[in-house]
C-alpha positions in Angstrom: -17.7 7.2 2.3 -16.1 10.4 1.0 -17.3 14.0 2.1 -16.0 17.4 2.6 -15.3 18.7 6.1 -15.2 22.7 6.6 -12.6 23.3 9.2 -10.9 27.2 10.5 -7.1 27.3 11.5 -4.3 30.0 12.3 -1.6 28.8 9.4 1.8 30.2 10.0 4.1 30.8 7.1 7.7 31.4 8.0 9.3 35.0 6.9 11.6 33.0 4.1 8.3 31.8 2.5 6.6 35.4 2.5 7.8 36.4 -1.5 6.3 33.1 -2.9 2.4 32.4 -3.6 0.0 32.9 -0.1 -2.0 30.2 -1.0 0.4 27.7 -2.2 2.3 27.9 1.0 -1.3 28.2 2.7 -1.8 25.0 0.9 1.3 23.3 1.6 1.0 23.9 5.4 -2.9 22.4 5.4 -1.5 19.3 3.9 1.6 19.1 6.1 -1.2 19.6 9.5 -3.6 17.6 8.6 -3.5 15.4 5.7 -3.3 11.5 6.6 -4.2 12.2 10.4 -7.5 11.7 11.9 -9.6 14.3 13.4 -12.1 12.8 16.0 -15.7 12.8 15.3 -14.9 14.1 11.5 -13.0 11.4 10.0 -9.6 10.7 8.0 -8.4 13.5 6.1 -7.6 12.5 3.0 -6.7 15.8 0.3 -6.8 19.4 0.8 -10.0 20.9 -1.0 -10.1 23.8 -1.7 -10.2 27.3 0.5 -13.5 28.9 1.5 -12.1 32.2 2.8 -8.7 34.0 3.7 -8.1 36.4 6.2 -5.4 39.1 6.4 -1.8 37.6 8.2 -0.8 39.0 11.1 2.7 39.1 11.9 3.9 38.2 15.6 7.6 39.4 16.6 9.4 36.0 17.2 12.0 35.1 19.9 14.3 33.2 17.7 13.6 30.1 19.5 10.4 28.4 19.1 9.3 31.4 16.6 10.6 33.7 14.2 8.4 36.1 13.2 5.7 33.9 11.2 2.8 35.7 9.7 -0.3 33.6 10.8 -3.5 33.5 8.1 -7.2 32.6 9.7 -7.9 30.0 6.7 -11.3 28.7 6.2 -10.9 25.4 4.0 -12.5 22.6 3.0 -10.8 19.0 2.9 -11.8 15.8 1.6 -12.3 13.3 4.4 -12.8 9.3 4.7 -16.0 9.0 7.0 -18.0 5.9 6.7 -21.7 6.3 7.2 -23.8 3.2 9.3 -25.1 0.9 7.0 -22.8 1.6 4.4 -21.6 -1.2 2.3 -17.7 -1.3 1.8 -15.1 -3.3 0.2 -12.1 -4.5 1.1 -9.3 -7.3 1.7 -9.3 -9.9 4.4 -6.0 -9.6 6.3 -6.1 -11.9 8.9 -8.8 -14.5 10.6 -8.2 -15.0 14.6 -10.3 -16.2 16.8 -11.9 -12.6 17.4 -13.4 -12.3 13.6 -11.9 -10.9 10.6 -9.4 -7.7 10.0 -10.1 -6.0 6.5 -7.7 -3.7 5.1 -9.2 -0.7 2.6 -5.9 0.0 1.2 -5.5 3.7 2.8 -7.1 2.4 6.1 -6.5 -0.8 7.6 -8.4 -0.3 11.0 -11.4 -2.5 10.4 -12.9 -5.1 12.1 -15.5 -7.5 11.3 -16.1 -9.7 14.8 -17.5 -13.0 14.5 -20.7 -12.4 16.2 -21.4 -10.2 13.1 -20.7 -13.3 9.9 -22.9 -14.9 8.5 -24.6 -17.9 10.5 -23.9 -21.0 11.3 -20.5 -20.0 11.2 -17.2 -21.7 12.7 -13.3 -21.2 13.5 -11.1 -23.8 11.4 -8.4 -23.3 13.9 -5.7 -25.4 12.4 -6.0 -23.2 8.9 -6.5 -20.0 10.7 -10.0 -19.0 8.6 -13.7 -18.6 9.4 -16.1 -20.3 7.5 -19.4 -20.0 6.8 -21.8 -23.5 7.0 -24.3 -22.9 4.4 -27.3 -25.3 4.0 -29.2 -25.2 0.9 -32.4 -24.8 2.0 -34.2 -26.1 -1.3 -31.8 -28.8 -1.7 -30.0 -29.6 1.6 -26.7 -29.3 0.4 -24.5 -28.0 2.2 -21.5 -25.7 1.3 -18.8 -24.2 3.4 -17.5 -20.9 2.1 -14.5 -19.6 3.5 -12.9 -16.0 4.4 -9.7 -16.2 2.9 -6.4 -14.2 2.9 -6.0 -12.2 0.8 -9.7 -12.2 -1.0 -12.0 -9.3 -1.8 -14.6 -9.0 0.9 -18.2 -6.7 0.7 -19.2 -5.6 4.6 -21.5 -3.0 6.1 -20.4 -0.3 8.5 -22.0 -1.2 11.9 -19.9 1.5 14.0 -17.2 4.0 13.4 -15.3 4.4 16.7 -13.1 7.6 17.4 -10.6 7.4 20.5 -10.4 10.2 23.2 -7.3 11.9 23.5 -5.1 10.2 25.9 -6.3 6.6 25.2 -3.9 3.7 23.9 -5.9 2.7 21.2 -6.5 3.8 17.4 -7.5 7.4 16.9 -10.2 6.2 14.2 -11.6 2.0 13.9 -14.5 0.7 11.9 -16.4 -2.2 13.0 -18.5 -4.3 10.0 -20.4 -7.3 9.5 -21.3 -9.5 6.9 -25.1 -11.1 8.1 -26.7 -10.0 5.0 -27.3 -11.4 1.3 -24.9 -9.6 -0.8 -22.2 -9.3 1.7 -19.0 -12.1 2.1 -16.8 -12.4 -0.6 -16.9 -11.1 -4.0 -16.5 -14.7 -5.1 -19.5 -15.8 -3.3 -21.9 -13.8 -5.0 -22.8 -13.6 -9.0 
């Protein structure tokens, strides 16, 4: 779920920052470019790391416009990054039930869906509560049970796809899509 990424990058410090500490401002800057965004194909970067290498600045004469002299740093550093794997199993909290399937939230990522070709079978819409359900059938005993994906409730998925948007699309940078057609996976509640 968690892994390190090793990224390179040209960090400018600005000339009033050059008396305090290179790598605290290095450090500041990282976190300022890249921490809660998504890089594509890598994931959602979560916490600066820690720094692999640092080069020597160079200093570019500014035009006291757009720059002012900044001293830029070739960085190599490592950041902690939120990249699902396939098959992973997650947990999280239903959000909302349309038509469409479920929407989980993660707490720091809320850009899952679970569709409802992916629940657990025989399933069904209860459109005037707004909830899936799941029509379980004993097969021992014949009862039946309907268990429902409520608001609100703790619910254990697999990663079936992690999608990353192309630049100029209108669509989240970063989505998961998960399902829940296994034993284990629905609701905490569900399962002992």
């Amino acid at each position: 779920m968690f892994t390190l990424a090793l990224l390179a990058d040209d960090i400018p410090i600005a000339p009033e920052d050059f008396r305090d500490d290179q790598r605290d401002q290095l450090k500041r800057q990282i976190q300022l470019r890249y921490v809660d965004r998504i890089i594509p194909n890598v994931g959602l970067c979560i916490e600066f790391y820690n720094f692999v290498s640092i080069k020597d600045a160079t200093i570019y004469p500014g035009d006291g416009k757009h720059s002012c002299g900044e001293a830029f740093v070739k960085v190599e550093f490592q950041l902690i990054v939120f990249q699902p794997l396939i098959d992973e199993w997650l947990v999280g909290l239903v959000m909302k039930s349309t038509q469409k399937g479920l929407q989980i939230s993660l707490g720091f990522f809320e850009d899952v869906e679970i569709p409802s070709a992916n629940l657990r079978t025989p399933y069904m819409y209860d459109s005037a509560q707004e909830r899936w359900v799941w029509l379980y059938r004993d097969e021992e005993t014949n009862e039946s049970v309907n268990y429902f994906y409520d608001k609100d409730r703790l619910i254990r998925f697999r990663v079936t796809a992690v999608h990353f948007a192309e630049a100029r699309q209108n669509r989240r940078a970063m989505s998961i899509v998960g399902a829940v057609d296994r034993d284990g996976l629905g609701l905490l509640e569900w399962w002992p």
